[in-house]
N, C-alpha and C positions, 0 to 999 in steps of 0.2 A: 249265159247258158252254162251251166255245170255239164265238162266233161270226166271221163272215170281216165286216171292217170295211165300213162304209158310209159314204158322206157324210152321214148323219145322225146319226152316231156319232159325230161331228167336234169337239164340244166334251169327251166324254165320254173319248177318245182321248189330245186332247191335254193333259188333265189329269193320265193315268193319265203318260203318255211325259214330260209336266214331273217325275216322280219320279226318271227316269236323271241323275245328274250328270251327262251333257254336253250335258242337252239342257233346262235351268234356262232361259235364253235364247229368249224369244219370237221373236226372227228366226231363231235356231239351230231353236227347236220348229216353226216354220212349215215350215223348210227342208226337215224331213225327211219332215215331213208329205204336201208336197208332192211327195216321191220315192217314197210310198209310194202317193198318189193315181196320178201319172202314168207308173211304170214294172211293168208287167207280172209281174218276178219278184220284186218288194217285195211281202209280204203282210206284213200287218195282220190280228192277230184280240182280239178281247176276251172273256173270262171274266167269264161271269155266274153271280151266286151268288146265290140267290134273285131277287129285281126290281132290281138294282144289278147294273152294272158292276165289276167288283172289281181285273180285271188285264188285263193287253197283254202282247202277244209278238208281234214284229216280226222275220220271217225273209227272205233272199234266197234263192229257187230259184236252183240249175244243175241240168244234166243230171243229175251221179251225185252231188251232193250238197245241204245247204242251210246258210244260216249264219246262224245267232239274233244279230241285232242288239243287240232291246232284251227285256228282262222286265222287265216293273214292276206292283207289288203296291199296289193301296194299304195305307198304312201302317197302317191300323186292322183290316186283316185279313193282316195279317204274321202268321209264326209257324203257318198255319194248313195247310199245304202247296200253297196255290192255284199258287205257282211251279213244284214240283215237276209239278204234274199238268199244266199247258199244257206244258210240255217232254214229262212220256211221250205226252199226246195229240195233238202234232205229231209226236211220231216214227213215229206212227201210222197220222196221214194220209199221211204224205211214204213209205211203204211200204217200207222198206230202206236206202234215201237214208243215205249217211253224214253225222251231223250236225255242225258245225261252231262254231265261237264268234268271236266279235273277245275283243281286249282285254278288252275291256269285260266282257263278258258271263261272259268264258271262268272267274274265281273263283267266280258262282254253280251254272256249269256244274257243277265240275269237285264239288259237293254234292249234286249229283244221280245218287244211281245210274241206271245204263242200266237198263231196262223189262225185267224176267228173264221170259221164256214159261213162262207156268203150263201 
């Protein structure tokens, strides 16, 4: 289940987000943290799988679309499709919203089929 991030989350977050290679860097992990605390169309959410935090996904809103930052899994529950499922259930909530990727992100994207309407 995708929840929407909190400042109590905060340690929990940035452990999940030290998993992206570019974000290994405690002044780099802080940095973004910080963009995601103080800018409105940075969201932050974390998947919970049973009583643990398992993953993160980190998107920017615009108007007609959004762009996935960051995914990251912890590494003990890779393999399990938790990545796959915060990608179909942000496409979900973002309602239409064409989704987008950086660099970064755009090789695990590009493993994820789109969400087909049953």
């Amino acid at each position: 289940m995708l929840f929407r991030y909190k400042k109590s989350f905060e340690k929990i977050a940035m452990g999940l987000l030290s998993f992206m290679p570019k974000e290994r860097e405690l002044k780099k992990l802080q940095q973004t943290m910080h963009i995601y605390e103080e800018n409105p169309d940075w969201q932050l959410y974390l998947w919970k799988k049973g009583e643990d935090f398992v993953g993160l996904l980190g998107i920017e809103v615009q108007e007609e679309y959004f762009i996935i930052h960051h995914v990251s899994v912890n590494p003990s529950h890779r393999g399990e499709g938790i990545g796959r499922a915060m990608v179909e259930k942000i496409q979900q909530m973002m309602q239409g919203k064409e989704m987008r990727a950086t660099e970064e992100t755009q090789p695990f994207l590009e493993k994820c089929p789109e969400q087909k309407a049953e």
